[in-house]
N, C-alpha and C positions, 0 to 999 in steps of 0.2 A: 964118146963113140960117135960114128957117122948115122945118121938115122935113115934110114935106106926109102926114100919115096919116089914115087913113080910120077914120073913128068907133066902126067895128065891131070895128076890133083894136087899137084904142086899150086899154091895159090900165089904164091910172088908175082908180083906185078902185072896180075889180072886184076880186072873189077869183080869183086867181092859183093855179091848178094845172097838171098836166103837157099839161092838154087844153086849154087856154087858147088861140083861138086871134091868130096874128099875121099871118095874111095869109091869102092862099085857099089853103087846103089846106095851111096851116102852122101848126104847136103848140109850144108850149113844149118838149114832147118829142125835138121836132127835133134842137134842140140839148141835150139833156144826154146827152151821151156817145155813143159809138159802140158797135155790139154787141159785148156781150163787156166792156161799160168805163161804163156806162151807172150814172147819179148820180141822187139822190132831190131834191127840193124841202125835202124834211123834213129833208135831212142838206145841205146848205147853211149856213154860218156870215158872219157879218159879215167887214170886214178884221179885225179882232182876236178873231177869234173868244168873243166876249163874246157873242154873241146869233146868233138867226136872220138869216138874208140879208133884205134888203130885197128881196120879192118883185115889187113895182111897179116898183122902179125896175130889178133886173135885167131884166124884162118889156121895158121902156122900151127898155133898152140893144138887147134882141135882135130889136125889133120891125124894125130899122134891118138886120138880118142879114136875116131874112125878105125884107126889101124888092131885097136883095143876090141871095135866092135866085130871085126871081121877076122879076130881071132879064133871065134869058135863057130864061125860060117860053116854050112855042111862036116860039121863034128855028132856023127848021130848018140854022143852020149845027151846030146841037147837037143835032139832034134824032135822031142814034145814039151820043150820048153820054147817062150820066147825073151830073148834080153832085150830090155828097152833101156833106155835114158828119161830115168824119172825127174833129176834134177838139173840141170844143164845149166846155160848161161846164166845170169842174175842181174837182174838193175832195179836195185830199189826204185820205190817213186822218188823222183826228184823234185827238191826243194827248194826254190831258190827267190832270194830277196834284190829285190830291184832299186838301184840308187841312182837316180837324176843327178847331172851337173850339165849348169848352163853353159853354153857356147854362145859364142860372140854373131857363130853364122853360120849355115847350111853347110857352107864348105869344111868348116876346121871341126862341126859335130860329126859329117863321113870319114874324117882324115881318123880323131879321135877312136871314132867305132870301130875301124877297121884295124886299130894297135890292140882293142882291148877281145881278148877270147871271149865272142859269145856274145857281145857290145852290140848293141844297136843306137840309132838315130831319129829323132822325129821333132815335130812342134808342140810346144807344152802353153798354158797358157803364160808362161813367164819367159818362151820364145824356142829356140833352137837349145836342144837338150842332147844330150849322150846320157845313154843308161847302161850302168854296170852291173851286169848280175851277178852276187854269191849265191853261192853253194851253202845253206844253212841246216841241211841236212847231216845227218850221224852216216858219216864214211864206213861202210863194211869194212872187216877186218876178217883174219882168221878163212876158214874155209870159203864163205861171203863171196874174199875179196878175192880169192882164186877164182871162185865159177865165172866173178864179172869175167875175165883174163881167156879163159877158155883153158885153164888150168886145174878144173875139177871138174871131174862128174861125177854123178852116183847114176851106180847101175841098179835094176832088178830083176831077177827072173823070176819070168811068171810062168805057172802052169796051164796048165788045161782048163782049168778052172779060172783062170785068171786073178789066182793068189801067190803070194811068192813062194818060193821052196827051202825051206832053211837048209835042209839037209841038201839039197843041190847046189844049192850059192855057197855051202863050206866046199865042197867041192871045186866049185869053179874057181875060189876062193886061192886053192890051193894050186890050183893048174895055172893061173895066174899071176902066181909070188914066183914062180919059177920059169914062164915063159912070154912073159910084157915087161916093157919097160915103166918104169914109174921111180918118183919121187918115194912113195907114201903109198899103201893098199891099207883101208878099215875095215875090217867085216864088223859089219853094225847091224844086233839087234835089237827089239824093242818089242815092249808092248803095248804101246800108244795107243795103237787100233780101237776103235769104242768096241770091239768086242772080246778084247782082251787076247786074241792068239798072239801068237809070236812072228813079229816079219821081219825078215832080214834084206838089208841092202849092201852094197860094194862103193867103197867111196877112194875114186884113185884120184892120186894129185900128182901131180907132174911139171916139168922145170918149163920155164920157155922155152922154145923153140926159133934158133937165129935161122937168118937166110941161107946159113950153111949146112944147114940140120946136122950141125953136131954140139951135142951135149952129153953132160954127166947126170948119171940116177943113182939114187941114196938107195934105193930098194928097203926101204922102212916099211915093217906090219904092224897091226895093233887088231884088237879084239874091243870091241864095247859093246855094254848092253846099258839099254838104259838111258845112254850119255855116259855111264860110268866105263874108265878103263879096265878092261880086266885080265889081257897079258899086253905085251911090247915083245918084239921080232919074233912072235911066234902067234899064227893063228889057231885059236880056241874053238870047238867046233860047242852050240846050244842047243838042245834038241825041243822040241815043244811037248807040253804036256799029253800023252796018250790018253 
């Protein structure tokens, strides 16, 4: 299907930074991180971390979240609620091991650094060196390796009080299997919280997005509490204890 966006936050072939915007009153910023957890542009890696992140196309991916968040803009069934982006982008801390090989001379160690991703050059005391760096860290996977992508977010709505709303997140829950696009919709509760209530979050995943913004969506639901599954295409509403 064609994905319908508006020229102005269309991010193709702009420069891409945190102020970047993707919808009205929505930035790139939105989504990296939450306070406290919040990720750079500059500290973004490829999948293999051999190179920077493709800036346009994670752009691309999150313009489609944007569109997600300004689904329920001026909808006064929410209008004493706020939706945020709890989880957004992802980069692990990166790990990476460094290997010297000698070069003969200044020259052929810049020729070398500039073939190898991420390569540098300098003098050692055994002379003119190229260093290679791996990637020795555990590669994300699974929902992880979408947020790096800008292909997952978790939502929450908070209330008044600035707790989430279970009984409203089913809701939204529900308004959203039926009128956004997505891969994937979770409604995911839990009782992690150290004080035992119950909070619930929205975890939408979704395909890439090419420069033609057109793509296919699975529109897949699931229910979890816990971590554990507790239906598949059909969402399960949990209510907390009175």
């Amino acid at each position: 299907m064609n994905i319908l966006i508006d020229p102005k936050y269309d991010p193709t072939g702009k420069e891409i930074t945190s102020a970047t915007k993707l919808g009205p009153g929505i930035t790139m910023a939105k989504f990296l991180g939450a306070r406290g957890s919040r990720t750079q542009l500059e500290k973004l890696y490829n999948d293999d971390f051999t190179a920077s992140v493709d800036r346009e196309q994670l752009a691309r991916n999150l313009t489609l979240h944007a569109q997600i968040l300004q689904s329920i803009a001026g909808n006064l069934e929410y209008s004493q609620h706020r939706l945020i982006v709890s989880e957004g982008v992802y980069e692990p801390n990166p790990k990476f091991e460094v290997t010297e090989k000698p070069a003969p001379d200044e020259g052929f160690a810049k020729f070398r650094a500039s073939e190898i991703p991420g390569g540098t050059y300098g003098k050692a005391p055994i002379g003119w060196v190229v260093r290679y760096p791996n990637y020795i860290g555990e590669k994300p996977s699974g929902i992880l390796s979408l947020r790096r992508k800008g292909q997952a977010v978790v939502y929450q709505l908070i209330d008044r009080n600035g707790n989430t709303d279970p009984r409203k997140t089913f809701e939204l829950a529900v308004y959203w299997k039926d009128y956004i696009n997505y891969d994937k919709l979770t409604l995911d509760y839990d009782t992690f919280d150290p004080s035992g209530e119950l909070t619930c979050q929205i975890v939408i995943e979704t395909p890439e997005i090419p420069a033609t913004y057109k793509a296919s969506f699975r529109y897949d639901v699931e229910t979890r509490y816990n971590g554990e599954l507790q239906t598949k295409n059909e969402l399960l509403e949990i209510l907390p204890d009175d």
